[in-house]
N, C-alpha and C positions, 0 to 999 in steps of 0.2 A: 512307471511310465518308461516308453522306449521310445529312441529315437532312430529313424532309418536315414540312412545316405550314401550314396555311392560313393567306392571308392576312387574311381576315378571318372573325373567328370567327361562325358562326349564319347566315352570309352566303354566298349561291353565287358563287365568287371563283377568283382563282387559286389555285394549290399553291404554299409556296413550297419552294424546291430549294438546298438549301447546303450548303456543304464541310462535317466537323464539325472540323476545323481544319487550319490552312494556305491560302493562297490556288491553289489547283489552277486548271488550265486545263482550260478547258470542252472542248477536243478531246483532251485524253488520260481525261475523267472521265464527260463525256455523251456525245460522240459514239459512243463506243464501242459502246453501250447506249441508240444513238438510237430504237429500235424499241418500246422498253421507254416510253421518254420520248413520243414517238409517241402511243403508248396512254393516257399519264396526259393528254395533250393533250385527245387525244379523248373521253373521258369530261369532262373539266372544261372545257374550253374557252379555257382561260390557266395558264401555268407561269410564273413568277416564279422565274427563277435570279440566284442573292442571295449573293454573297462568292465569288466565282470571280475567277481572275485575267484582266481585261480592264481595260488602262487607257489602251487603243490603237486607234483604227479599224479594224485592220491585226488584231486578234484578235477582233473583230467579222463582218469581211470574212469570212475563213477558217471560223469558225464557221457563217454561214450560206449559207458553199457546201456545209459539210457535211450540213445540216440536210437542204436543197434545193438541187439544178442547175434548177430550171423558176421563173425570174424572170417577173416579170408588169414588161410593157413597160408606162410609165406615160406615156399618152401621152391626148389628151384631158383636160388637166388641171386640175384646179378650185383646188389646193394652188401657193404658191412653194416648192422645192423646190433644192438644189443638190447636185449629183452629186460622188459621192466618188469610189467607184468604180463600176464596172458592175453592182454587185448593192448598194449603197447608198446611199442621199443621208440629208440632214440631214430629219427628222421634218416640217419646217416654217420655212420664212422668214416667217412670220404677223407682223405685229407683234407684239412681248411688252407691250404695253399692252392687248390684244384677249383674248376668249376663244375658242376654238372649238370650237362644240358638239360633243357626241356623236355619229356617226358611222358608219358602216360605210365602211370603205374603198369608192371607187369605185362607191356602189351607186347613182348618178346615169347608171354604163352597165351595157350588155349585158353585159358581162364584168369580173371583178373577182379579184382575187387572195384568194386561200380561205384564205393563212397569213400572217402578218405578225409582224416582230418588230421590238421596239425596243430599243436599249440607253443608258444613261447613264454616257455619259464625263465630264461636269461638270456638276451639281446647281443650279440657280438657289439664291439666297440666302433668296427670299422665291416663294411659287407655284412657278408651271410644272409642277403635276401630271399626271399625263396620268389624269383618268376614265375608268370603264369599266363597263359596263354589259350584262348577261344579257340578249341578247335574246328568252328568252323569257319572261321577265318582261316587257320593256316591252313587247310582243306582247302578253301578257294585260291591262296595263297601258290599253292603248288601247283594246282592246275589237273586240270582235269584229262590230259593227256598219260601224264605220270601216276595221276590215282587209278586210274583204269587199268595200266599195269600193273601195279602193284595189287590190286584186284583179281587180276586173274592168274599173275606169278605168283603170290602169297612171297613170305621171306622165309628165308633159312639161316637159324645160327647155329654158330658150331664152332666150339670149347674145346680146350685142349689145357686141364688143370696141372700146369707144371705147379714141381714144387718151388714155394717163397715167389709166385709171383699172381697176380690178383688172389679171388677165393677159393681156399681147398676146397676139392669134392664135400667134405666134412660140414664145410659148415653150408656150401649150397644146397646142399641135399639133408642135413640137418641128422646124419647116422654116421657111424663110424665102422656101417656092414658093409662090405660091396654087393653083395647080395640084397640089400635094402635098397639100394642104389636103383640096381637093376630093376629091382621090382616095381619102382615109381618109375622109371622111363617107360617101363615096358606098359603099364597103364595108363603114360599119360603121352602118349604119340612122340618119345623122344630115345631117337636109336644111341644107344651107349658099345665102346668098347673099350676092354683093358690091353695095352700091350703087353708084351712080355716082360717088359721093366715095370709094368704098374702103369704106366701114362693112362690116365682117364680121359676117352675123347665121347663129346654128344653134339649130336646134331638133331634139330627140329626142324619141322616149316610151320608157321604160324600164320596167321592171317595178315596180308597188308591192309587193309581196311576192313571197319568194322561199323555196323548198324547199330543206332542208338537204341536201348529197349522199350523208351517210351517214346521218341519221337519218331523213330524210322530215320533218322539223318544221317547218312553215311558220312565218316569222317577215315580220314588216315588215323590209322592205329597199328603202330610197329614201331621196333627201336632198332632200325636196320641204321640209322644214323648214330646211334650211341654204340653199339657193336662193331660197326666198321670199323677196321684198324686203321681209318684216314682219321678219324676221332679225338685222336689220342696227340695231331699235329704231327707235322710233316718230319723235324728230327725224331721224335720219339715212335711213329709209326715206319719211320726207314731202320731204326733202331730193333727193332721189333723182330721186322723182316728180316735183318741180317742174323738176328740172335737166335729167332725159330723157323726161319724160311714160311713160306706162304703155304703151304700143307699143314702146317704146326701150331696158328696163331693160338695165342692164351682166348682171341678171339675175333672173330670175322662176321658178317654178315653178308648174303650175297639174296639175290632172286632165288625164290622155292623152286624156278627149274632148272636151278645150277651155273646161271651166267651172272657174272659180274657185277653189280651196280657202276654206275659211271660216277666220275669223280663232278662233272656237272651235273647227273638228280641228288649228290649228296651236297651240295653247293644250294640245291634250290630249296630241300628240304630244310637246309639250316637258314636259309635268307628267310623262308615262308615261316619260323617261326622268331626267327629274331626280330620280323616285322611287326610281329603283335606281343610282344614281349610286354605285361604288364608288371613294374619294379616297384614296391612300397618296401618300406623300415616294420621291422617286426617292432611291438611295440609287448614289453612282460605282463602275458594275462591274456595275449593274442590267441584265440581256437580260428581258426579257418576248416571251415567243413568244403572238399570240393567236389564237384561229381566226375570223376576220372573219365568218363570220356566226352568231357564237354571240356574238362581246362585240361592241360598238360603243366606239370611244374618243375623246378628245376633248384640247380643252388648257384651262388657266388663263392665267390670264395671271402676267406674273413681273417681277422687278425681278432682278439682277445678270447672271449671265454664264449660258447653262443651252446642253448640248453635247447632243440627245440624236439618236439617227442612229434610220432606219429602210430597211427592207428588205418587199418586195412581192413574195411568194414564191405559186407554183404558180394560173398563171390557170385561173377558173369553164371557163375552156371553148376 
């Protein structure tokens, strides 16, 4: 027997999904009745399964080959990341002193993984939440003034891989050819150059919003707010500037036709989702399945030891 219950009550949030006693395993309890699970997805956007028996990578793994066989290759990568297996790595090698913002998987490109799922093997002591956020809520949130621009500007980022500071070319692009390098930008709509000291620069334009594939709902989908080097707070992005001048950033964001974002839409974009910011305690054994462009999620930052894995299931295209 299962029992349902929202996570948060009054609140558009997950479902949550639990044994009503005993610790069961999610593949003889959910997968069976994944179609079922499927559908509670689709309608709400995030399933929160809560007291199931995972206290293992390895039940983790198997679970989310059953959910999904269509992995989203992560490759073009903004996230440190370490691979467990072929369908999982660690959520984030981020600092746990840092936060990071709200999010849409991947919506920095053309293509991005439409399911995602986390699970919690070990709990941080203190933070390491993972937030999450309605995006259509923070769509309405922002207004529909600035979603229309960003609709018709699209964004553009553009990377400038110094060495020892964020991710080498190496491991965002996941080859140690430049020639391989090139050969993915140049197939995936994203202009590369080498200078004559080696300095790797790219630039793309990506969509500022994006339509849902079953419901038609346009929502904001871009990470021109985590890419801005306003981002990164006011000493550390004057820090930045002085250290690689505004041609050079490790990394920037602006409008897809080359003019600035203003310091008030990146102000509004961060208020529109810290407005709907939904915060729970990971609890060990936690899977959260979400639909990436219905929530957006994010981190805390954390003090003690925090395990949590994730999985980048069935790519946009």
């Amino acid at each position: 027997m299962l029992k349902y219950s929202p996570l948060f009550e009054n609140r558009k949030g997950p479902t949550i999904i639990s044994p009503t006693g005993g610790r069961h395993s999610l593949l003889d309890v959910i997968v069976p009745d994944m179609p079922r699970y499927r559908q509670e997805l689709n309608e709400h956007g995030a399933i929160l399964l809560r007291g199931f028996d995972v206290s293992e990578i390895k039940q983790f793994d198997e679970f989310v080959e059953s959910v999904s066989r269509q992995q989203y290759k992560y490759v073009y990568r903004s996230t440190p990341r370490t691979e467990i297996t072929h369908r999982v790595s660690t959520a984030t090698n981020y600092p746990a002193r840092l936060e990071i913002p709200m999010h849409n998987e991947c919506a920095y490109h053309t293509t991005w993984p439409l399911l995602l799922a986390f699970c919690c093997i070990e709990a941080p002591t203190e933070g390491g939440q993972t937030p999450i956020a309605p995006m259509g809520e923070v769509s309405r949130n922002i207004g529909q003034e600035l979603i229309e621009r960003m609709e018709e500007k699209g964004v553009e980022y553009i990377r400038h891989y110094h060495p020892n500071i964020d991710l080498p070319w190496e491991t965002v692009f996941q080859t140690e050819d430049r020639s391989k390098v090139d050969e993915y930008c140049a197939h995936n709509g994203i202009s590369s150059h080498w200078s004559a000291d080696g300095l790797l620069r790219t630039s793309n334009r990506a969509q500022g919003i994006a339509f849902h594939p079953a419901t038609s709902e346009k929502v904001f989908f871009n990470q021109a707010h985590l890419f801005h080097v306003s981002s990164l707070g006011h000493a550390q992005s004057q820090a930045m500037m002085n250290m690689f001048g505004a041609d050079k950033l490790p990394r920037h964001a602006r409008f897809g036709d080359g003019t600035e974002i203003s310091e008030h839409d990146l102000q509004r974009i961060q208020q529109a989702f810290a407005s709907e910011a939904l915060i729970f305690r990971w609890q060990p054994g936690d899977v959260l399945l979400l639909d990436n462009m219905k929530f957006a999620h994010g981190r805390k930052p954390y003090k003690g030891s925090r395990a949590v894995f994730a999985a980048l299931m069935e790519p946009s295209r």
